[in-house]
N, C-alpha and C positions, 0 to 999 in steps of 0.2 A: 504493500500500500504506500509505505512511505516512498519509493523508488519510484513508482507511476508517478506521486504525488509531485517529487522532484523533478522528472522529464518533462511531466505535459506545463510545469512554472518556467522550466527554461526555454522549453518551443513556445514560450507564449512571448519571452523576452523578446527572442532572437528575431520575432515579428513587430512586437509591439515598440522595442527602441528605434528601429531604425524609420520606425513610422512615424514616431514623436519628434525628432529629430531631423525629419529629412525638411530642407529647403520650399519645397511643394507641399504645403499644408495636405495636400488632396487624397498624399498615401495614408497618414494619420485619417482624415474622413473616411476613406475607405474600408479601415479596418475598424472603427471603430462603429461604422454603420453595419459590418458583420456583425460584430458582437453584438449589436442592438437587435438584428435580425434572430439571432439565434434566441435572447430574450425573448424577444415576441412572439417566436413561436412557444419556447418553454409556459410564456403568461400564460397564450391561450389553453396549453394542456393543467396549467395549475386551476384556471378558471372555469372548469370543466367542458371546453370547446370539444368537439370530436375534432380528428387528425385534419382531414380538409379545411377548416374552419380555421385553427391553427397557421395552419401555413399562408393560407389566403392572410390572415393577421401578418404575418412575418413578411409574407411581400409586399404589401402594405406599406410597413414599417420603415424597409429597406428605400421603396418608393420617397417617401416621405422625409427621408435624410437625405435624398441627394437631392429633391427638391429644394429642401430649404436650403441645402447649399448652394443652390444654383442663384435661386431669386435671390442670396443674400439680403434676410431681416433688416427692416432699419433699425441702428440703436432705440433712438428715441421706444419706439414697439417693445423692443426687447429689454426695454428698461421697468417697462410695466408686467409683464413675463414673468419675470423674474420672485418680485412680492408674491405675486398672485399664485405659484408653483409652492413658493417657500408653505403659505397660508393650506391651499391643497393637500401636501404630504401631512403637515398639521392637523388640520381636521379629517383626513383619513386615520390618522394614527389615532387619534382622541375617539374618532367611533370605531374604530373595527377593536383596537386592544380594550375598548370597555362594554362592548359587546362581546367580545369574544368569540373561538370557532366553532362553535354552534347556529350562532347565529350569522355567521358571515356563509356559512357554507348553505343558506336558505336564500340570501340574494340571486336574482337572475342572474346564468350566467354571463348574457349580454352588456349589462353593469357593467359587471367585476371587470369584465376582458378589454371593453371599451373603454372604460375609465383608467384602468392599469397602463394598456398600452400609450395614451396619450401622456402621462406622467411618465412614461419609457422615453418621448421622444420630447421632452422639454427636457429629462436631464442629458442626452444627447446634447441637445441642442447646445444645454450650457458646459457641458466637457469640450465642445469644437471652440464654443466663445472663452472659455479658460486657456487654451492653448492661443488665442487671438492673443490675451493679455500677458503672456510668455511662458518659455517651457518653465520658467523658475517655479509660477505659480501653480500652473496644473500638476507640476511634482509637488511641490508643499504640498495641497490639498490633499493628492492621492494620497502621501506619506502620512497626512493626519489622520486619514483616515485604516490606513494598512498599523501605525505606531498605537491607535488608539484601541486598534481590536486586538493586538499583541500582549499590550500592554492588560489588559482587560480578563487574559486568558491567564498569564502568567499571574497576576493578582488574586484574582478567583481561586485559581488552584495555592496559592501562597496562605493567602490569611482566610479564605474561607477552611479551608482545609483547619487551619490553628482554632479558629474561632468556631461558631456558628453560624454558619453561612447564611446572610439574609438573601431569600431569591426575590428576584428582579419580578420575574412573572412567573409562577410555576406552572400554572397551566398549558402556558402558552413555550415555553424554551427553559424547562428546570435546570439546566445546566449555570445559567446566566444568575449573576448574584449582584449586587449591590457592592461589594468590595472590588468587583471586578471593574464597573464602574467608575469608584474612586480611581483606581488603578492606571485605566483608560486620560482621565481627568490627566495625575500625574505625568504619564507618559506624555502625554502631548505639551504638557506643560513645559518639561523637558526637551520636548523637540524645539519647542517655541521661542525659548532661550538661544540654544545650536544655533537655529537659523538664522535666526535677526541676526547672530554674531556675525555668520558667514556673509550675510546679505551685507554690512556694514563694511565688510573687507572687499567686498567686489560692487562698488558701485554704476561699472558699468551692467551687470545681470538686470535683468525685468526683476520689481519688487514681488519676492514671495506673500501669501496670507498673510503671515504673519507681519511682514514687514505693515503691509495696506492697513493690517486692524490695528497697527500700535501708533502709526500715523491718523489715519482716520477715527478711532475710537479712544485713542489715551489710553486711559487706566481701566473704561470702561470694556476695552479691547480682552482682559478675561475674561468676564462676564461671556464676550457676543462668540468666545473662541470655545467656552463652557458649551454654547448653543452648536458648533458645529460638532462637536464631542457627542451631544447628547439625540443631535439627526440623526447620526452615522449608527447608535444605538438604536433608536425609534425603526432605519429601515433593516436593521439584523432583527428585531424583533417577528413585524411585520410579516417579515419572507417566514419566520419560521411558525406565524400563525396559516397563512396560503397555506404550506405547505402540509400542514396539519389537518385542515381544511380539505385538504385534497388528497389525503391518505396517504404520502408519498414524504420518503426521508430528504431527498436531495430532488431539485428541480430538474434536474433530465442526467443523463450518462455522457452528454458532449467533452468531458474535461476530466479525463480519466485521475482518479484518485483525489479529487477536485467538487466532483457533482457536475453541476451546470453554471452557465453563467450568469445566471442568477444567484448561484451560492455565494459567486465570488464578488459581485460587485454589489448587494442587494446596501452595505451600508455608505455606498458611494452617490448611491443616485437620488438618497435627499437630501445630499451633503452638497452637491454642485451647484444647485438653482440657490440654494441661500447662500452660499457664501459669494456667490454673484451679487445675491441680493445687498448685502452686507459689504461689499468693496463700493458699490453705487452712488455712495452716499458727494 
């Protein structure tokens, strides 16, 4: 498991750097509207879509990304976007984890799968617009978000283990604790520090998150950096009520040793629209 697990992170490297990276924004689009395709279809199987309905979703999806890339958004548009996405994951989050999967797996499927995928393709959107505003940044963000579930795991298993562990949601992810949380907090806290340093030594780089929330928010910049911690949580949650929802451990078998792509990015994609939200200012 762990071997698969290490092959299919390093074929995804040897794809995804040279994509982020390269001169022509359009290879990063491209792969990155794969991944989204593949999501789309995994939604419509967690949403309980049959297989055709599914894929029709994913091409769709794919449709849909290279549209907007083409007509390129006006800011101004995508400035309003932006709230309105952060607000969305928000009040999904607030009804489905106080509902619960009981009740979410009675909504029509046409909801869940329509709603889900449009929330698929705004935080698309704003991963292309992160990489507009430079690679520093859309690696910060990824990193907060990759340093705060590390962080979070290692915690959990650390002082929930010593202690007793208060869980987060048991229902919904009994794994997940409240220390781990803390954990998550610290870890990024920590990142937060690193980077502003390194940002300060290379002033020609694009400003990472970190840099934009300490200039644009001051002190209040922990607080709004607490908020990108605690989305990144809200969508690991989320995915793992879907998925409960849907009788199924891991969102498809695409990412061997991995799950699906939805395992891997589910706390990234309500992490992207707000922290957009929150550089805006």
């Amino acid at each position: 498991m762990l071997r698969q697990r290490v092959i299919t992170a390093v074929l995804l490297l040897a794809v995804f750097l040279p994509a982020l990276f390269a001169a022509d924004p359009m290879y990063f689009v491209v792969f990155t509207s794969a991944l989204m395709v593949a999501a789309a279809w995994e939604w419509g199987r967690l949403s309980g879509q049959s297989q055709p309905v599914a894929l029709a979703g994913a091409a769709l999806m794919g449709l849909a990304c290279l549209g907007l890339w083409v007509l390129q958004p006006d800011p101004a548009w995508l400035a309003w976007i932006w709230p309105g996405a952060a607000l969305a994951w928000f009040a999904l989050a607030v009804f489905a984890l106080y509902k619960g999967v009981p009740y979410w797996a009675t909504l029509p499927h046409a909801i869940r799968c329509g709603g889900g995928l449009v929330l698929l393709l705004v935080s698309w959107l704003a991963l292309v617009q992160s990489r507009g505003l430079g690679i520093n940044f859309l690696l910060s963000v990824m990193c907060l978000v990759w340093v705060a579930d590390v962080s979070a795991y290692f915690a959990g298993r650390a002082w929930g283990g010593r202690w007793i562990a208060r869980k987060l949601a048991l229902t919904i992810s009994p794994g997940k604790t409240w220390e781990g949380v803390f954990g998550a907090l610290l870890g990024v806290g920590v990142l937060a520090l690193v980077w502003r340093y390194a940002d300060s030594q290379d002033a020609g780089s694009s400003p990472s998150i970190f840099s934009r929330l300490a200039d644009q928010w001051g002190a209040q910049g922990v607080i709004v950096l607490g908020l990108l911690v605690a989305a990144g949580v809200v969508g690991d949650l989320l995915e793992s009520l879907f998925k409960r929802a849907a009788g199924v451990k891991d969102s498809s078998g695409l990412l061997p040793g991995h799950g699906g792509v939805l395992d891997r990015v589910d706390a990234l994609l309500p992490v992207m629209p707000l922290a957009l939200c929150l550089v805006a200012r």
